[in-house]
MDAnalysis code that builds the backbone (N, CA, C; Angstrom):
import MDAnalysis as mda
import numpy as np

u = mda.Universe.empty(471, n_residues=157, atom_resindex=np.repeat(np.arange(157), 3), trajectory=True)
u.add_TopologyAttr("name", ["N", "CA", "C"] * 157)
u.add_TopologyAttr("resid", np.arange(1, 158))
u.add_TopologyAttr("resname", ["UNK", "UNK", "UNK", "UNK", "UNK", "UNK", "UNK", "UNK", "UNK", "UNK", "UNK", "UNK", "UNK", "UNK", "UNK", "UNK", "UNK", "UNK", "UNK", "UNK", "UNK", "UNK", "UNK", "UNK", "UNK", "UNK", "UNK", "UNK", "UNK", "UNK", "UNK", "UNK", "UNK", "UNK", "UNK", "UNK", "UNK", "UNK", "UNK", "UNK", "UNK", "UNK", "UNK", "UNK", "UNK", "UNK", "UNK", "UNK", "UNK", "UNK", "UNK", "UNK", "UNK", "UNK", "UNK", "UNK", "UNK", "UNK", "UNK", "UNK", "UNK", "UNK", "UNK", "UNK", "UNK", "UNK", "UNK", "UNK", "UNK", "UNK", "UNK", "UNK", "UNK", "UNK", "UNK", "UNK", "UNK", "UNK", "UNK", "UNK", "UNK", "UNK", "UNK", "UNK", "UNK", "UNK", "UNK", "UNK", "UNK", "UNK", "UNK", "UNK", "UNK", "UNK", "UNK", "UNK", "UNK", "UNK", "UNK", "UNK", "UNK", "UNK", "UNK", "UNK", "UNK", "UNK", "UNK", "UNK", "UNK", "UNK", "UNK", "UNK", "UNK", "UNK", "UNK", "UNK", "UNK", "UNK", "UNK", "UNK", "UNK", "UNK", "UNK", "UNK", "UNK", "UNK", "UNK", "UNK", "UNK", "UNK", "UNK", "UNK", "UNK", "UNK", "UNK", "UNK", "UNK", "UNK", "UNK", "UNK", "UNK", "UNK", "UNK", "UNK", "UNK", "UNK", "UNK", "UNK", "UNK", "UNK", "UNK", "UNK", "UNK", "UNK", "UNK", "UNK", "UNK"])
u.atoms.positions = np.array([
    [0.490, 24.418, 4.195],
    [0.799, 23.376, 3.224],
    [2.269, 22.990, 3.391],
    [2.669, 20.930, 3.397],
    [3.920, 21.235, 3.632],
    [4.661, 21.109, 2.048],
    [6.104, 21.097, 2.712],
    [6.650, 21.820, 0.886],
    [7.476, 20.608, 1.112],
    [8.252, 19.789, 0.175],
    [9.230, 18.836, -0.091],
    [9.481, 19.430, -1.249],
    [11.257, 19.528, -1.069],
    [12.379, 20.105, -1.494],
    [12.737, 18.854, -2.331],
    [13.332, 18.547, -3.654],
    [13.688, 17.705, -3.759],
    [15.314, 18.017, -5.451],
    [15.332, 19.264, -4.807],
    [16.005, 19.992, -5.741],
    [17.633, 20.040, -5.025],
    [18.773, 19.689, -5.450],
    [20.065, 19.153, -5.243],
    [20.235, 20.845, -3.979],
    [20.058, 22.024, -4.093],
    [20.380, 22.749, -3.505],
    [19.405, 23.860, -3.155],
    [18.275, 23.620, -2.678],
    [16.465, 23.906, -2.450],
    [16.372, 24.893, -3.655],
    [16.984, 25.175, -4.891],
    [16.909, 26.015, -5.489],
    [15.205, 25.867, -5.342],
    [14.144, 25.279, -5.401],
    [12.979, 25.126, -5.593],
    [12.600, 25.765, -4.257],
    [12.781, 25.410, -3.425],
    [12.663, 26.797, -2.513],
    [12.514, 28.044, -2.602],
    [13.658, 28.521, -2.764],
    [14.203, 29.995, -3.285],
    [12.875, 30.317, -4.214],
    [13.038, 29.352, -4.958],
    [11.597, 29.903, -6.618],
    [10.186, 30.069, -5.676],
    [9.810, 28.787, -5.183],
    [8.935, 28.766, -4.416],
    [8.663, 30.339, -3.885],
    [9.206, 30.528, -2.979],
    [9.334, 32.088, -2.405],
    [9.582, 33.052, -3.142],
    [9.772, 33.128, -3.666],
    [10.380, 33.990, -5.183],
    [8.668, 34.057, -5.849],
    [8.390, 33.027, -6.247],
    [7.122, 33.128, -7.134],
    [5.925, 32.638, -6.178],
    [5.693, 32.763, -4.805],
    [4.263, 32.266, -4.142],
    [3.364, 32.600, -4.413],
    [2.998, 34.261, -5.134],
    [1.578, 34.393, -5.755],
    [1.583, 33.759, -6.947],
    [2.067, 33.299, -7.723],
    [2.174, 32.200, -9.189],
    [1.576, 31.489, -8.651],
    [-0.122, 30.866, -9.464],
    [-0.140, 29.716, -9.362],
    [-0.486, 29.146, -10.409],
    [-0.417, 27.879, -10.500],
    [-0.086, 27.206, -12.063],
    [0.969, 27.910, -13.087],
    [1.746, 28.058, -12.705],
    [3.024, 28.762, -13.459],
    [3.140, 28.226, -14.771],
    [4.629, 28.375, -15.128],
    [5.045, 27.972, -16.532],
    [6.975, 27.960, -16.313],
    [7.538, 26.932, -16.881],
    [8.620, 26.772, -16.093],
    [9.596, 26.176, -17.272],
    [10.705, 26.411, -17.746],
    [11.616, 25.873, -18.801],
    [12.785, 25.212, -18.113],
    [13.058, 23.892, -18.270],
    [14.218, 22.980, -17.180],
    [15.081, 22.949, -18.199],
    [16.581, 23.103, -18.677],
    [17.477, 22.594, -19.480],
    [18.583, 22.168, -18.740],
    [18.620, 21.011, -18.734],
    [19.135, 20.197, -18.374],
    [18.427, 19.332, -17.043],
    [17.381, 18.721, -16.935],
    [16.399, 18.563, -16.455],
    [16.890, 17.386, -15.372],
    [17.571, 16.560, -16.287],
    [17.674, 15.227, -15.954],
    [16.826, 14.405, -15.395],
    [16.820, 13.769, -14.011],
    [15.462, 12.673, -13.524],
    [14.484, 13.594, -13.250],
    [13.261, 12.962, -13.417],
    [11.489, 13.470, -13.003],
    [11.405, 13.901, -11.460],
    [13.001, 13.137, -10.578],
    [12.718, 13.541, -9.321],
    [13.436, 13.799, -8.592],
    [14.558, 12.641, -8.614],
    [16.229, 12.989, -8.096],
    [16.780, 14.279, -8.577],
    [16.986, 15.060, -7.255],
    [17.817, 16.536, -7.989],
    [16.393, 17.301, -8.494],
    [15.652, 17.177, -8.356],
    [14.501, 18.332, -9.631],
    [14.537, 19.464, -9.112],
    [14.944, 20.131, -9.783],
    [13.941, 21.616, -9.688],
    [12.830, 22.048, -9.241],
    [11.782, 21.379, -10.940],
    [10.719, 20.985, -11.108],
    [9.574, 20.427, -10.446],
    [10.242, 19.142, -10.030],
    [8.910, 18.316, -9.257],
    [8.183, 19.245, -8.640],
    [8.808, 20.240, -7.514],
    [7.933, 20.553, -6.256],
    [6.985, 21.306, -7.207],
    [7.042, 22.148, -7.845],
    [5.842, 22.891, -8.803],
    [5.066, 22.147, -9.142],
    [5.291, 21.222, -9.969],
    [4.825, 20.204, -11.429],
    [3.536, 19.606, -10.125],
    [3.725, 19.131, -8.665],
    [3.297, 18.641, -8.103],
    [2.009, 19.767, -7.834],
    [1.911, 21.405, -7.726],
    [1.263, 22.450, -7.603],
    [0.466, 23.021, -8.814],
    [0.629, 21.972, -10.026],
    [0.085, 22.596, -11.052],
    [0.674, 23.186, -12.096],
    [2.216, 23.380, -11.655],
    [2.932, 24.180, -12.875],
    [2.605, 22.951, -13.827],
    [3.660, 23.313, -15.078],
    [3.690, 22.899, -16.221],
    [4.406, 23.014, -16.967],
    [5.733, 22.813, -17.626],
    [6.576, 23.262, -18.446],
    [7.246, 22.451, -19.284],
    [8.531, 22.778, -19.752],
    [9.462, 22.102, -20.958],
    [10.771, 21.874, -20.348],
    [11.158, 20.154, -20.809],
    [12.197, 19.817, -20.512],
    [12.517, 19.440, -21.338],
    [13.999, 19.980, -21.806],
    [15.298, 19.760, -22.252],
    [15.780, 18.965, -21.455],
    [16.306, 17.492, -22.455],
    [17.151, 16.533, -21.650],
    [17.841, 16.127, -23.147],
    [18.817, 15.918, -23.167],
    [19.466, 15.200, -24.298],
    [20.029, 13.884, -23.972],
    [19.911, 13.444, -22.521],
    [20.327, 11.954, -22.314],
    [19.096, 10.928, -22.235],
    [19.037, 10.416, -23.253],
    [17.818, 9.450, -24.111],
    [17.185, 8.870, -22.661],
    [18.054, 8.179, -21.602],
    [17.448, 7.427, -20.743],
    [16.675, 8.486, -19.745],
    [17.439, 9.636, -19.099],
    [16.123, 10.659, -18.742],
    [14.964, 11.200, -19.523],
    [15.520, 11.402, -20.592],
    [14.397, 11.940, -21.212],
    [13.427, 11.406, -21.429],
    [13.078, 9.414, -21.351],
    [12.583, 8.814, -21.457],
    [11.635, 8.477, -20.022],
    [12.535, 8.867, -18.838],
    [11.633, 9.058, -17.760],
    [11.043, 9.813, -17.532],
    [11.458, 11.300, -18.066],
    [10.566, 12.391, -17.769],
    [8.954, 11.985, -18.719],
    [9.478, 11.645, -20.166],
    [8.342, 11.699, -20.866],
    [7.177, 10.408, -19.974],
    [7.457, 9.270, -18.991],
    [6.766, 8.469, -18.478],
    [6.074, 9.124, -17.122],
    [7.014, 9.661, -16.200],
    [6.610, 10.048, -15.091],
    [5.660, 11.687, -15.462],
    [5.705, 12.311, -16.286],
    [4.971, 13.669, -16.565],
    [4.345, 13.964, -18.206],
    [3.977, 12.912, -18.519],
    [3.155, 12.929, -19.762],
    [2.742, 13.871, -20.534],
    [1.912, 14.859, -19.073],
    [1.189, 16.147, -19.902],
    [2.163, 17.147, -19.762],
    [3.205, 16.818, -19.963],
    [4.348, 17.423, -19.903],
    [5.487, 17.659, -21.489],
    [6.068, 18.748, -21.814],
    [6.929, 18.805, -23.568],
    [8.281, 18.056, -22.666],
    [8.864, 17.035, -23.409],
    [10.373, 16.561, -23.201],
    [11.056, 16.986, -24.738],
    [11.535, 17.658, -24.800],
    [12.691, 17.921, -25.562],
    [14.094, 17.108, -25.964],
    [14.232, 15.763, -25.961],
    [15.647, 15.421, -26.238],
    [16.283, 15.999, -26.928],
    [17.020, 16.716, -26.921],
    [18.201, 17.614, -27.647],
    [18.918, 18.466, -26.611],
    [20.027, 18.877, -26.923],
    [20.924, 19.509, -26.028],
    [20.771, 21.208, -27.119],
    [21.153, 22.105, -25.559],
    [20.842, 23.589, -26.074],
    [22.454, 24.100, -26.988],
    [22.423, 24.719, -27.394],
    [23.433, 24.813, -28.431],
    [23.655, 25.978, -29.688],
    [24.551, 26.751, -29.658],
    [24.572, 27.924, -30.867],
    [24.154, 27.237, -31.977],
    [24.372, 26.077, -32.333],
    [24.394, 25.403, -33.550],
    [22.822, 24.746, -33.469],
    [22.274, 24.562, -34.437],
    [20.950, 23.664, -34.670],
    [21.096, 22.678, -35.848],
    [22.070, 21.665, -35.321],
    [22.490, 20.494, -35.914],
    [22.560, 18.901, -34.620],
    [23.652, 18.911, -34.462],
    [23.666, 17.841, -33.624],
    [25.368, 17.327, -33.010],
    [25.461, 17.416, -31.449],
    [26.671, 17.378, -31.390],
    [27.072, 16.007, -30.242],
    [28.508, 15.897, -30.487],
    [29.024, 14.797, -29.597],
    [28.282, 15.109, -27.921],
    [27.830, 14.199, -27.343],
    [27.380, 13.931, -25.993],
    [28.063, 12.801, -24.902],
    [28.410, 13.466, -24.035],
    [29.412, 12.553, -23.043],
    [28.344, 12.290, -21.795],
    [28.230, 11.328, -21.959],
    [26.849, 10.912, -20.876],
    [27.911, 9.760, -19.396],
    [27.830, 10.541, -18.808],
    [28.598, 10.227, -17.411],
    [27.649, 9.029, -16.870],
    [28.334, 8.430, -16.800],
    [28.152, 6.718, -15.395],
    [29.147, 6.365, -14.820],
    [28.054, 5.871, -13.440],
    [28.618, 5.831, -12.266],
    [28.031, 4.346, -12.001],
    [28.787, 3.387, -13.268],
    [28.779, 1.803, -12.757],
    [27.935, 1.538, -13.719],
    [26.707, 1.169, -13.731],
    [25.568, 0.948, -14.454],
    [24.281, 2.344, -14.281],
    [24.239, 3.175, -13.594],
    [23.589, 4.477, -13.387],
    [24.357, 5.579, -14.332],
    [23.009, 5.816, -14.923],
    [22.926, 7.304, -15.908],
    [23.162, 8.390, -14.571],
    [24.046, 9.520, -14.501],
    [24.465, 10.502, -13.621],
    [24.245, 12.046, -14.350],
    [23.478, 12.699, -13.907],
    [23.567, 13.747, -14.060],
    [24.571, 15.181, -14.168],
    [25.383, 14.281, -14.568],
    [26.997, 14.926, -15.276],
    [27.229, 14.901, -16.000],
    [26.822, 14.597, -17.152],
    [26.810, 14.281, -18.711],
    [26.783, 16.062, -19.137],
    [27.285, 16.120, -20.663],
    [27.747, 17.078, -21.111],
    [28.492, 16.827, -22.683],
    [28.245, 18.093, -22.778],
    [28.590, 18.203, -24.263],
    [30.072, 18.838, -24.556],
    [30.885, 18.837, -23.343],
    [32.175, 19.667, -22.864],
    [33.064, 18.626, -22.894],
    [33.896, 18.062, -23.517],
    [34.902, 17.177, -23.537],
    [35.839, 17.466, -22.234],
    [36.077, 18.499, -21.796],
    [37.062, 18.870, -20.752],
    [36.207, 18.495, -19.534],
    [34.817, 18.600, -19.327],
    [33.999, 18.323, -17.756],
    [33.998, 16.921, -18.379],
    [34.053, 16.510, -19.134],
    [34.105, 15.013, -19.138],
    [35.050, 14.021, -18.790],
    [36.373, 14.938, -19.353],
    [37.413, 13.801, -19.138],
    [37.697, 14.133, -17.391],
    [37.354, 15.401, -16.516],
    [37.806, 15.998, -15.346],
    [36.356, 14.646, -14.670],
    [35.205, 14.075, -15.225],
    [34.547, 12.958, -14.490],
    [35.255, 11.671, -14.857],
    [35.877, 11.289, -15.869],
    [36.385, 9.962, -16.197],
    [37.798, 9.616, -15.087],
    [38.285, 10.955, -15.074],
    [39.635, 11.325, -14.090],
    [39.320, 11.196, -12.703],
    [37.883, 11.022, -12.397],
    [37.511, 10.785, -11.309],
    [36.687, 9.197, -10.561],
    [36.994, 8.382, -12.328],
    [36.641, 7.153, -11.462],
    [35.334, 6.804, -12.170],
    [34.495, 7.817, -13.163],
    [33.577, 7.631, -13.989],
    [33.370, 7.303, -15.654],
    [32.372, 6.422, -15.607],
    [32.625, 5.544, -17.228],
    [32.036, 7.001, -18.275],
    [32.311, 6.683, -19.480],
    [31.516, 7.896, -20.493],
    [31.180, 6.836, -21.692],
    [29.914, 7.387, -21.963],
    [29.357, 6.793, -23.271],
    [28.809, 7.870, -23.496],
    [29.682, 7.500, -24.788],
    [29.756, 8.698, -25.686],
    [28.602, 8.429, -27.188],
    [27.738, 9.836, -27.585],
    [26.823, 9.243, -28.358],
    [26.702, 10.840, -29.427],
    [25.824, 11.033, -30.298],
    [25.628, 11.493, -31.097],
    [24.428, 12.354, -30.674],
    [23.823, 13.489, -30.656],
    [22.538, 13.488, -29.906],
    [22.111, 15.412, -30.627],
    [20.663, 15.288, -31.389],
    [20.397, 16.779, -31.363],
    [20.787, 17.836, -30.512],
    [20.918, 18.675, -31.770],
    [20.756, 20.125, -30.803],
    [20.178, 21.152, -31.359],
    [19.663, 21.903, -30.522],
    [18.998, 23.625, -30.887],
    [19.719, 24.117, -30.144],
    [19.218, 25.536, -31.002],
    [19.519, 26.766, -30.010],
    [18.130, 27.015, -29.135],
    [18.324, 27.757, -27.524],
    [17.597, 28.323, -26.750],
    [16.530, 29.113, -27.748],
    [16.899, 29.761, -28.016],
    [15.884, 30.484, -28.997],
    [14.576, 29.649, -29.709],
    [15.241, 28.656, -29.798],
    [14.052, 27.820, -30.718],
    [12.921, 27.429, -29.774],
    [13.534, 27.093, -28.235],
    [12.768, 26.901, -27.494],
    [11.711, 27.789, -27.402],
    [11.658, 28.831, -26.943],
    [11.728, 29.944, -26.743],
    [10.778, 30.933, -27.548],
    [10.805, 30.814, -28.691],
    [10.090, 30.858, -29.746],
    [8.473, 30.302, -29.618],
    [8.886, 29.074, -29.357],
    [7.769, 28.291, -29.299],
    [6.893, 27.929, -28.188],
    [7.051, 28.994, -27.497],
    [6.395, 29.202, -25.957],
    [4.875, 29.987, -26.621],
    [4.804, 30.236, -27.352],
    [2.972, 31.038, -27.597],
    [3.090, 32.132, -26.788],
    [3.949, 33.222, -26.868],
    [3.813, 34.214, -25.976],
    [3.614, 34.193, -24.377],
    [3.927, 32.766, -23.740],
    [3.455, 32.621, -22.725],
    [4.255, 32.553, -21.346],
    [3.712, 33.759, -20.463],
    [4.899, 34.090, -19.279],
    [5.695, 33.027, -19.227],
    [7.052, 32.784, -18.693],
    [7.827, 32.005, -18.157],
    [8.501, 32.664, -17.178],
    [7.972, 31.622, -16.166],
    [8.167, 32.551, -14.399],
    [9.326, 31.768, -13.781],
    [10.021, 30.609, -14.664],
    [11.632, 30.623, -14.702],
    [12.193, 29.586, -15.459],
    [13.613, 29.641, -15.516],
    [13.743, 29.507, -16.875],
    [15.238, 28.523, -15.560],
    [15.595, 27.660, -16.065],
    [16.841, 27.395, -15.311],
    [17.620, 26.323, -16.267],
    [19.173, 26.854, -16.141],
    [19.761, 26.404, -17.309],
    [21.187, 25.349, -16.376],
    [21.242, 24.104, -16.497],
    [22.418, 23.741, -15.834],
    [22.219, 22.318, -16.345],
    [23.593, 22.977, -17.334],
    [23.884, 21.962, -18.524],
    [25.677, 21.487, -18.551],
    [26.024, 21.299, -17.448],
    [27.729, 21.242, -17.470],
    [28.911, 21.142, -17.995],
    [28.767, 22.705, -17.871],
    [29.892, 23.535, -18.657],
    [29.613, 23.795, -19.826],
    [28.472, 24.202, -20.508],
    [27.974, 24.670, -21.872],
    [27.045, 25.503, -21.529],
    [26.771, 26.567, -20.307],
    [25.640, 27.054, -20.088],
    [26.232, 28.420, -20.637],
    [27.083, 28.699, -21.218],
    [27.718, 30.265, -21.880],
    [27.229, 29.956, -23.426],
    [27.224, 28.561, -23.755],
    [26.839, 28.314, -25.019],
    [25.134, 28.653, -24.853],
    [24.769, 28.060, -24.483],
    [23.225, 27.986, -24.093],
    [22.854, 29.380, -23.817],
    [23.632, 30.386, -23.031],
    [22.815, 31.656, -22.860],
    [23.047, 32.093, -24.617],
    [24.361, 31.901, -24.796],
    [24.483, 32.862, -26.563],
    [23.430, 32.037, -27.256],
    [22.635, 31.439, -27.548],
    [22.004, 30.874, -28.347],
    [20.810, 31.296, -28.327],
    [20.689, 31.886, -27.283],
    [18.909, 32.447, -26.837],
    [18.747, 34.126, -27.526],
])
């Protein structure tokens, strides 16, 4: 069978091999961003997995929920707090970029680099809540890359 990688650094690879007797898995994305550019995800989702994406930038989250239907999208960002916090959503011209963040400092270090920020208001949970609400059900991986808040995101779980 052939495999297409479509994950920024084959991390989906690695899993792939990592989990080859898994089939139809179960899989938690936070910080998910596109359904395909960069995924993790896809190469599974394409094998039957199935899982939950966390996206807190309205315009991905809006593709994931189109391109993977039978799929949970989560808009909200992961977070100690279960309220709702400032979101710095990185562009690159008129393109939503998968650099967005809830870190004022990775934000202004992308604006310093030539990138626009729109800045918005946007839920949050804690990991835990996620987490919770899995029905007891294996999760054969869990991948967290949320820029520069992933210390927040592990304490929250």
């Amino acid at each position: 069978m052939t495999f297409t990688s479509y994950a920024q650094n084959f991390e989906d690879v690695i899993l792939m091999r990592a989990l080859a007797d898994v089939e139809q898995g179960f899989y938690i994305d936070v910080g998910a961003q596109h359904p395909s550019h960069d995924s993790v995800s896809l190469a599974f989702y394409e094998r039957g997995w199935r899982g939950i994406h966390i996206e807190p930038n309205p315009v991905f989250a809006e593709k994931l929920r189109i391109a993977r239907p039978d799929e949970e999208v989560i808009s909200a960002a992961i977070s100690t707090q279960a309220n709702e916090l400032k979101f710095f959503s990185i562009w690159e011209g008129e393109t939503p970029t998968g650099l967005s963040t809830g870190d004022w400092d990775v934000a202004r270090q992308h604006l310093d680099h030539g990138f626009s920020i729109r800045e918005q208001v946007v839920p949050s949970i804690p990991l835990s809540a996620v987490l919770d609400n899995c029905c007891n059900r294996n999760i054969h991986w869990l991948k967290i890359d949320i820029e520069g808040m992933e210390e927040d995101a592990i304490e929250s779980w």
